[in-house]
C-alpha positions, -999 to 999 in steps of 0.1 A, spaced: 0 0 0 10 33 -7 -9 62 14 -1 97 3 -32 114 19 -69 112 28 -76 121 -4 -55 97 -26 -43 59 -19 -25 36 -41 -29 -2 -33 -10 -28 -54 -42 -48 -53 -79 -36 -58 -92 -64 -35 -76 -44 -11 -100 -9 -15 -130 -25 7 -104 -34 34 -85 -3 34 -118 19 37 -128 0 66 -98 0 81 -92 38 81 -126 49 81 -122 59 48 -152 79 25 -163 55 1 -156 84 -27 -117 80 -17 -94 80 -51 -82 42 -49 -51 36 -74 -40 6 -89 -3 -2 -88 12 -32 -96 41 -49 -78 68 -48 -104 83 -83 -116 118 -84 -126 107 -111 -154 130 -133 -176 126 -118 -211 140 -144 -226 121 -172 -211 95 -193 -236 76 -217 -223 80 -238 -255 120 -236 -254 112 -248 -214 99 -282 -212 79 -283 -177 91 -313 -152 63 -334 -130 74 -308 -102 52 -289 -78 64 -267 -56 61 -248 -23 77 -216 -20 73 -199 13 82 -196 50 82 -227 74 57 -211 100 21 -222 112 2 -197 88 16 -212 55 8 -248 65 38 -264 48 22 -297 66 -9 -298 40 19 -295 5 38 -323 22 2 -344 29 -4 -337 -11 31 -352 -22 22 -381 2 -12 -387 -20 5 -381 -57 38 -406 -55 40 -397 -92 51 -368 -92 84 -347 -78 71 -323 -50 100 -300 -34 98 -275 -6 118 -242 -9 115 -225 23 128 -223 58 117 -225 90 122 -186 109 91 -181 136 88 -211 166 118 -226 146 122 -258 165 82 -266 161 82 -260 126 112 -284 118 97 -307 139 69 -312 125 87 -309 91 110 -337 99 82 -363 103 77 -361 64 114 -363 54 112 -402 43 88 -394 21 104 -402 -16 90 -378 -40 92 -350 -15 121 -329 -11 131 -297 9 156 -272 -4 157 -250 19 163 -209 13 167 -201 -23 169 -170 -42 183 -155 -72 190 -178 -102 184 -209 -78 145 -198 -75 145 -191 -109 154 -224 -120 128 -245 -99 98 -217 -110 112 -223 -148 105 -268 -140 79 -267 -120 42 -274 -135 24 -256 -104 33 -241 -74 7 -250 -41 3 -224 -14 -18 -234 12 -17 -202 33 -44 -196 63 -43 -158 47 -22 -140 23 -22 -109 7 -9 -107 -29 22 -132 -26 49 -118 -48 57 -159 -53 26 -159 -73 36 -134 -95 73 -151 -98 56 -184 -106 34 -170 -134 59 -150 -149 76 -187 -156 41 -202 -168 37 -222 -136 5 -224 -126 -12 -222 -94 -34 -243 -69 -47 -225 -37 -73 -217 -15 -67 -182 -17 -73 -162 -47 -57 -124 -43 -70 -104 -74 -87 -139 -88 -47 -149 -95 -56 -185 -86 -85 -191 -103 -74 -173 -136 -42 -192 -136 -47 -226 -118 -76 -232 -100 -89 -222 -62 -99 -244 -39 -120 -228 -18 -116 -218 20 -95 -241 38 -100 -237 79 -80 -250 107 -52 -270 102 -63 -283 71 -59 -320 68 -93 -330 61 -91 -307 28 -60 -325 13 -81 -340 -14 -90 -307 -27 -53 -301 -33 -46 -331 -46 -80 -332 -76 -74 -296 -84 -35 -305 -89 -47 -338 -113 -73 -313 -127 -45 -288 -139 -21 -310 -155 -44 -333 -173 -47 -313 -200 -16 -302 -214 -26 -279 -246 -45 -263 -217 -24 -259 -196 -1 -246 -224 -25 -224 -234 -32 -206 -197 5 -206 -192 12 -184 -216 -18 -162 -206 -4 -161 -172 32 -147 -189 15 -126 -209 -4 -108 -178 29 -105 -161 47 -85 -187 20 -67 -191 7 -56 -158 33 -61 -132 68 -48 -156 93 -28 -136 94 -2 -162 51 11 -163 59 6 -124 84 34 -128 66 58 -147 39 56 -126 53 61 -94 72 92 -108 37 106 -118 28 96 -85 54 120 -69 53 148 -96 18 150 -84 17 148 -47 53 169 -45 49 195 -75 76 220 -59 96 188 -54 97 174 -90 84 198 -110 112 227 -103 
């Protein structure tokens, strides 16, 4: 969010306008702005010079919230496929690893710990989908990494209708999850049983990156931003 006044708000999400107003007991005729997160995208990156693996990822802190438990139940239920974990554990560190550690034999499920860089790159460039299986979110900038690679998505949030215009929602998931697992798992079979679909929304979901969330219309609208709130600033 970026707040410049009562009279003028920017949010890098509209889903976010209802919220805000209620939040800051804002009039319902308050100037809401939309301004994308900007996405340092792979320009060179084609999906058809890029052969997807049978990989699913997670991609995400090792706390309570993101309910690493319920990707790692998922792998459990789909032995054909590769399922890796990138992520580490930071809040109640000792709980979270040990209840990580209880699905390390697990064969088709692997943890990579902390990646970044080229590293992420590389796993969002293999992997078919990407699960997040968050209690809450806002807009996760891992979703807009993923699609900017044409890696789908499988969630039960859906942040700007991400998930459902490039994978599929699930739904609300409550609690600690495990009696939605199934959900996971059909929408996951659901996505990747059609390849020239999948194909197809894949390179919808690149397309909607470079379009909406490139560093460069991110620029030029934040400098109108400030030539407008800060005229004796910017325009002197």
């Amino acid at each position: 969010m970026i707040q410049t006044g009562q009279s003028e708000i920017y949010f890098s999400g509209a889903f976010f306008n209802q919220k805000a107003k209620d939040l800051y007991a804002l009039n319902d005729n308050v100037s809401i702005d939309y301004v994308p997160n900007p996405i340092e995208y792979d320009e060179s990156f084609k999906l058809s010079d890029s052969p997807k693996e049978n990989l699913i990822i997670f991609l995400g802190r090792l706390e309570s919230v993101k309910r690493g438990w319920l990707f790692c139940e998922i792998a459990k239920r789909m032995p054909d496929y590769q399922f890796c974990v990138l992520g580490q554990t930071f809040r109640e560190k000792h709980k979270n690893t040990d209840i990580m550690q209880s699905y390390y034999d697990i064969p088709n499920l692997h943890f990579a710990g902390h990646v970044d860089g080229d590293v992420k790159n590389e796993y969002l460039k293999r992997a078919k989908i990407l699960v997040n299986t968050s209690i809450h979110e806002a807009l996760p900038i891992s979703f807009l990494e993923a699609l900017s690679f044409g890696t789908l998505l499988v969630s039960n949030r859906n942040p700007e209708d991400l998930t459902s215009k490039f994978g599929i929602h699930v739904g609300d998931v409550l609690g600690d999850g495990f009696d939605k697992v199934d959900l996971f798992v059909d929408a996951i079979h659901k996505v990747l049983d059609n390849p020239v679909h999948y194909d197809a929304i894949a390179n919808e979901a690149i397309s909607y990156i470079r379009s909406v969330h490139n560093v460069s219309a991110f620029q030029t609208t934040m400098q109108n931003i400030l030539k407008e709130e800060f005229p004796d600033r910017y325009n002197s």
